[in-house]
N, C-alpha and C positions, 0 to 999 in steps of 0.2 A: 355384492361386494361394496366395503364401505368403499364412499368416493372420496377422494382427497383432499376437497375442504372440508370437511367432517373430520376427517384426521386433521386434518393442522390448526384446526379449533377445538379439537379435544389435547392437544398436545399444547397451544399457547391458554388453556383452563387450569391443564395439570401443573406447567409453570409458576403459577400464583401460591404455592408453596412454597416456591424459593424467590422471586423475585421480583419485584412491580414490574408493570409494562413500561418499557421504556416512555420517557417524554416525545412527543411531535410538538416540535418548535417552529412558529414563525420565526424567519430570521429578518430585520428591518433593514439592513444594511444592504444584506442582496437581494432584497427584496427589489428598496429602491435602485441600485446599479442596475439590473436585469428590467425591473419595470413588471416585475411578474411575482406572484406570490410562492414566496420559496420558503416551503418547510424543511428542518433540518428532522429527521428521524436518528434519534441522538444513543444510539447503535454503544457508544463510548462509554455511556453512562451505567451499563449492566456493573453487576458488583466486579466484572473481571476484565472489564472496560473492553470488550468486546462482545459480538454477536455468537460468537463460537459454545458460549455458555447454552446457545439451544440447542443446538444439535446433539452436544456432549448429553446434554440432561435426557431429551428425548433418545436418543439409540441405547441409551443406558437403561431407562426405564420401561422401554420395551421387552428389552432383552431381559430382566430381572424380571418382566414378568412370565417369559417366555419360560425362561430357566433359573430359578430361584436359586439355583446352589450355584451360581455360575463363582467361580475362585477368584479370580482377578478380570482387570481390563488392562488394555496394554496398547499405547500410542506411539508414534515416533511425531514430534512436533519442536520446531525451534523457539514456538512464541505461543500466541491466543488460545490456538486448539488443546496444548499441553495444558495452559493456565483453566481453560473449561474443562475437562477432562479432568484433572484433580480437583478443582472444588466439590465437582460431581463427584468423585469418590469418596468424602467425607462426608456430603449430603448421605448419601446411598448408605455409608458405613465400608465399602468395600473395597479392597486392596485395589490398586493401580501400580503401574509399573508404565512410566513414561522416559521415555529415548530421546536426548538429544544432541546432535553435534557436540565436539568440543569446544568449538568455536562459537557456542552460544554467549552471549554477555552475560556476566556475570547476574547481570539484574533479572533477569529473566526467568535464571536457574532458581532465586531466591524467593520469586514472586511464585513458581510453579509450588516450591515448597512449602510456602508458607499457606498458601490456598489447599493443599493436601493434607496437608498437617501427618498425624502418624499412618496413616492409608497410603501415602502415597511416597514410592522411592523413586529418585532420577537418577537414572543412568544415562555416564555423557558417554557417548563412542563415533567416532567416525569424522574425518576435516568434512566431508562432503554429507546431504539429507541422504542422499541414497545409500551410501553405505549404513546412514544411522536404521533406515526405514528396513534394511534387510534384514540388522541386528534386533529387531523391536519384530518383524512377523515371526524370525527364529524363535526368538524367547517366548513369544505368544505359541506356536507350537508346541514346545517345548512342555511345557506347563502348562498348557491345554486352557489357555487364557481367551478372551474375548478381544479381537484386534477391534481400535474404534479408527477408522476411518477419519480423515478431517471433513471432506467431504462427498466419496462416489460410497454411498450408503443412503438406501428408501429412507430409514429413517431419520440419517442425521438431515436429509433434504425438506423432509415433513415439519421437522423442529424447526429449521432457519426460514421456514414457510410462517411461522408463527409471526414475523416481521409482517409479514402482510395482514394478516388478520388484527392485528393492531392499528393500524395504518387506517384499514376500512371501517374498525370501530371508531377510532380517535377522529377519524373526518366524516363520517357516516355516509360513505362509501369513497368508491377512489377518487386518486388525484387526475388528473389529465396527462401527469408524467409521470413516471417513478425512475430517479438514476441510482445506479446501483454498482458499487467496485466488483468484479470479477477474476478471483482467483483460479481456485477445480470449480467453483460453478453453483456449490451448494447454496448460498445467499439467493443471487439470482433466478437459478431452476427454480425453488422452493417459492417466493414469492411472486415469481411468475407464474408457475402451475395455479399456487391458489386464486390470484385475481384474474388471470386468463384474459381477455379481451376485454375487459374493463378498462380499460387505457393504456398510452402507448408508455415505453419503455429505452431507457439510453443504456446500456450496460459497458462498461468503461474499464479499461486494463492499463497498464502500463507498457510504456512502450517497449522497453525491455525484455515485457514474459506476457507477451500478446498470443494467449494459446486458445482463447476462443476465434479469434479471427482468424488464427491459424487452420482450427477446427473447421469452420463458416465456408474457408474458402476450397480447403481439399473436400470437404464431405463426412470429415469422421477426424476422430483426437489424435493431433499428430504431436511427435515431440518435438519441442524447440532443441535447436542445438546447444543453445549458449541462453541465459536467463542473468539479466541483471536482478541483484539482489537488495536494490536499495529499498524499496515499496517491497518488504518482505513478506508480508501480509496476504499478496498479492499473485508473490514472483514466484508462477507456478510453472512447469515447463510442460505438463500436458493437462488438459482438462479432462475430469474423470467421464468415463463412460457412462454411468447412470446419465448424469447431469447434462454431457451433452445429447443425448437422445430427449432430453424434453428442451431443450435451445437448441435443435437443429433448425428449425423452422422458424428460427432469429432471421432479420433482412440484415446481411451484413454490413449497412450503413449503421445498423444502430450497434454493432459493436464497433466502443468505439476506443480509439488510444490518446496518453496525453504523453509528455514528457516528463521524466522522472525531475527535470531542473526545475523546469517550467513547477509542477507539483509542489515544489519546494516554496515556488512565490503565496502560494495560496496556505502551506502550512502555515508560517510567516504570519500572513494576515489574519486567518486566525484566530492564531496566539495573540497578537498584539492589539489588533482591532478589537474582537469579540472575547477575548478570555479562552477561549477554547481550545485545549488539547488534541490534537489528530497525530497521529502516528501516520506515513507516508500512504497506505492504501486507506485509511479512513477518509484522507482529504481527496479521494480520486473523486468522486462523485460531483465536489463542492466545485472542483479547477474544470469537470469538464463542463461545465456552467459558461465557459468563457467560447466551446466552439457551438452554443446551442442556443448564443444572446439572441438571437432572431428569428429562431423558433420559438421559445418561450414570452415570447411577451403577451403580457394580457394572461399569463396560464398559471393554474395552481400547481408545482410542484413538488415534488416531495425527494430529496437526499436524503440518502443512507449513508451517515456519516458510522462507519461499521469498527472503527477502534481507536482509540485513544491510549494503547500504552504504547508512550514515547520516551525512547532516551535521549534524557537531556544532555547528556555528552557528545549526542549527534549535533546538535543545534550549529556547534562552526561549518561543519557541512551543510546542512542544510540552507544557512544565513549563504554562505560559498557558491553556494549553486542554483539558489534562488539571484545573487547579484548577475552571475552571468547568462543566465534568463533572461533576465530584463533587459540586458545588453549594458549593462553599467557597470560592468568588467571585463575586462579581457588582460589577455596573457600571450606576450613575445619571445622570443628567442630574439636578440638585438647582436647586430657585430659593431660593437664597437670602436673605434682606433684608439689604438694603443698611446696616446700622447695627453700633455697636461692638456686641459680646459676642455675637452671631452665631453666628460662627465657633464658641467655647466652648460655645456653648449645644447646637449639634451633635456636638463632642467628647464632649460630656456622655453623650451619647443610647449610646455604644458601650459595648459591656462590654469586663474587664479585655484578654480574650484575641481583642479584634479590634482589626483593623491597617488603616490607611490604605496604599495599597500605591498609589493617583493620586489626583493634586488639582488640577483646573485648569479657571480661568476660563474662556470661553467668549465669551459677550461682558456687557455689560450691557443685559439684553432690556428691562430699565424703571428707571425712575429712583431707585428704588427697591429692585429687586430685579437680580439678578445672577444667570445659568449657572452651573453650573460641574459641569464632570465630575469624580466620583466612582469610586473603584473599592476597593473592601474585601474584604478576606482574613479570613475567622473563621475560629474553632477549629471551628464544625459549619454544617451547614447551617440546624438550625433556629435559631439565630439569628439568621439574617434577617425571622423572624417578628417576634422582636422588636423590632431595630431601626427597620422598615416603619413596626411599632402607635407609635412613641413620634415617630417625625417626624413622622408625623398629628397626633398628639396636638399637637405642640408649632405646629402650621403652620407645614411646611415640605413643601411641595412637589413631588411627583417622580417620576421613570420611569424604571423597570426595562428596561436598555437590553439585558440582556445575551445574549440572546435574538436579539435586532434585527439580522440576516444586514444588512441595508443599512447604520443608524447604524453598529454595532459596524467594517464593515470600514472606514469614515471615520474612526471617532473611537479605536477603542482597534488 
C-alpha cells in the first residue's frame, strides 16, 4: 500500500499544472515582536486566494481517474471550497453544480462564477448551510453526480497535505512549529499526517466554532450547538470524521482558541502594517502568535496564513471590534436626568483625547430621567477608570454594555 507521503507528493507534483507553489515568507515585523523567526506560508496567494484549490483539484483528479465518464461534481459551500471547486471544473472541462445559502454576499456568488465560467452553475437555496448541504447531496443523488466534500474526504485530506510537502521542500525540512487555522480538519489532518513528528504543531480555531476541542475533549466529533459565523472560513460546527481520527492523538493544549474581536486586531495590522489581505480564518494562525510569545522564542516558525478573500465591506466591523479588543472602546446604557445642562455636565466628565463615536436616546424610562446609548473611543484603555469614578461621582448612572453578547448584538 502506497504510504501517504508518497501520495501527497505525488498530488502537490500533479498541482504544477495548475499553479506554483505557494510563497514561504519571512515576515520581519513579527519576526522581530516575537524574537523568533516567523514564516508566513502565504495559503492567500493561490489563484483563488485560498488553500481549498488543493483539495478540490486532488479529489477531482482522483476521481476522473477512477471514473472517466463521471457527469458532474456537486458542492454545497458559502465561500473558498465553492471558489476551488469551480476553478477545478473548468481546469478538468467538467460540469459542477455548486450550492449556496442565499445569504451568500453577493461577491462571493460572483467570484464562484467567474472562476467556473460555463462548467459551472450556482444555485442559491436555503437562509441556513444545512438546509443548502441537504439540497446540494439531493441533487447530487439525483443526477448521479460526484458530492465533493470541503473536507472529511482521503483525498481532499491528501491534496491540503500538499501544504506540507512545500513547507519541507521550501525549508529543506520542517519548521520547529507549524500553526495552522482549523475548520473540519482537512488543512491540518493533511499536513500533519505527512510531516508526522517532525515538529511540534499549534492548531487554532475560533472561539465561536471550537469543534476540534470539542472533538479532543469528549473523544469523538460532537456538534456545536450554536457557531459564530464571523471567521467563516473556519466556523465549522463539527469536525469531519476522517480528519478527526488522524487529530485524535492531538494534546488538547495545542488546540487552541482566539477571540473572533481580538482576530480582528491582527486582520487590521495586517493590512496596514504589512499590505496583506487575510480574510478572518486566514489571520487565526498569525493572532495566535500572541498566546505562544514565550514558547516561540529563539524558534523557526511557520503560519499558515490559509485565505485572503475578504470583504471589504466588512472592514467597519472588523475596525468595530478590533477597538474594543483593545479596550479602547466601550459602550453604555447611561440614565440620564432629564433637565438643562445634563448633557454638558457629562461632556465635562471626558478628557481632552476621548471621543463620542454614538449618542442615542432610547426611550424615556422616567419622567425624569432618559436612556440613551453611549459609545466612546479613548486614547487608552485606562481611561475608562476614569470616566466610570466621576459618573458616579456626579450621579449618573450606568452599564457597561460592551461585553453583553445579547444587548450589544440588539443595540450597537
Amino acid at each position: 500500500m502506497t504510504d501517504f507521503r508518497t501520495l501527497a507528493r505525488s498530488a502537490e507534483a500533479a498541482m504544477r499544472d495548475v499553479f506554483e507553489p505557494t510563497p514561504l515568507q519571512r515576515n520581519d515585523h513579527l519576526s522581530d515582536r516575537y524574537d523568533a523567526e516567523i514564516l508566513l506560508k502565504r495559503e492567500d496567494l493561490t489563484p483563488v486566494r485560498s488553500y481549498k484549490l488543493r483539495g478540490a483539484f486532488n479529489a477531482m483528479r482522483k476521481v476522473l481517474e477512477r471514473k472517466p465518464d463521471t457527469a458532474s461534481f456537486v458542492c454545497a459551500s458559502a465561500g473558498n471550497h465553492a471558489q476551488g471547486v469551480a476553478f477545478m471544473c473548468r481546469h478538468f472541462g467538467v460540469k459542477g453544480m455548486v450550492f449556496m445559502p442565499v445569504t451568500t454576499p453577493q461577491q462571493k456568488i460572483m467570484k464562484t462564477k467567474s472562476f467556473g465560467g460555463e462548467f459551472v452553475t450556482v444555485e442559491l437555496t436555503g437562509d441556513y448551510f444545512d438546509d443548502t448541504l441537504s439540497a446540494a447531496k439531493a441533487h447530487c443523488a439525483e443526477v448521479g453526480g460526484h458530492f465533493l466534500s470541503p473536507f472529511d474526504d482521503e483525498d481532499v485530506i491528501e491534496g491540503q497535505a500538499s501544504v506540507g510537502v512545500e513547507i519541507e521542500r521550501q525549508l529543506g525540512g520542517a519548521p520547529d512549529l507549524i500553526v495552522m487555522p482549523v475548520g473540519g480538519g482537512g488543512l491540518s489532518s493533511g499536513v500533519r499526517s505527512y510531516l508526522g513528528a517532525s515538529c511540534d504543531y499549534a492548531l487554532v480555531e475560533p472561539a465561536g466554532g471550537a469543534c476540534l476541542g470539542a472533538a479532543l475533549q469528549a473523544g469523538h466529533p460532537v456538534r456545536l450547538n450554536q457557531v459564530e459565523t464571523f471567521a467563516d472560513g473556519a466556523a465549522v460546527a463539527q469536525i469531519g470524521e476522517k480528519t478527526f481520527a488522524l487529530l485524535r492523538d492531538l494534546d488538547v493544549e495545542r488546540a487552541m482558541t482566539v477571540s473572533e474581536d481580538r482576530l480582528c486586531t491582527t486582520i487590521l495590522e495586517m493590512l496596514n502594517v504589512e499590505g496583506i489581505v487575510l480574510e478572518p480564518a486566514g489571520a487565526l494562525a498569525v493572532d495566535a502568535l500572541k498566546d505562544l510569545r514565550h514558547e516561540i522564542r529563539g524558534k523557526r516558525v511557520v503560519c499558515v496564513t490559509s485565505g485572503g478573500n475578504f470583504d471589504f465591506e466588512r472592514l467597519p466591523e472588523v475596525r468595530e471590534r478590533a477597538l474594543r479588543s483593545s479596550g479602547i472602546k466601550k459602550y453604555y446604557i447611561l440614565r440620564m436626568p432629564q433637565r438643562p445642562g445634563a448633557l454638558r455636565d457629562f461632556l465635562n466628565i471626558l478628557g481632552p483625547n476621548d471621543d463620542i463615536s454614538r449618542f442615542e436616546y432610547l426611550k424615556k424610562s422616567a419622567r425624569n430621567f432618559g436612556s440613551v446609548l453611549i459609545g466612546i473611543e479613548a486614547s487608552d484603555p485606562g481611561n475608562f477608570g476614569q470616566i466610570e469614578t466621576k459618573m458616579e461621582a456626579v450621579g449618573f448612572a450606568f452599564r457597561d454594555i460592551t461585553n453583553d453578547e445579547v444587548l450589544a448584538e440588539f443595540l450597537i
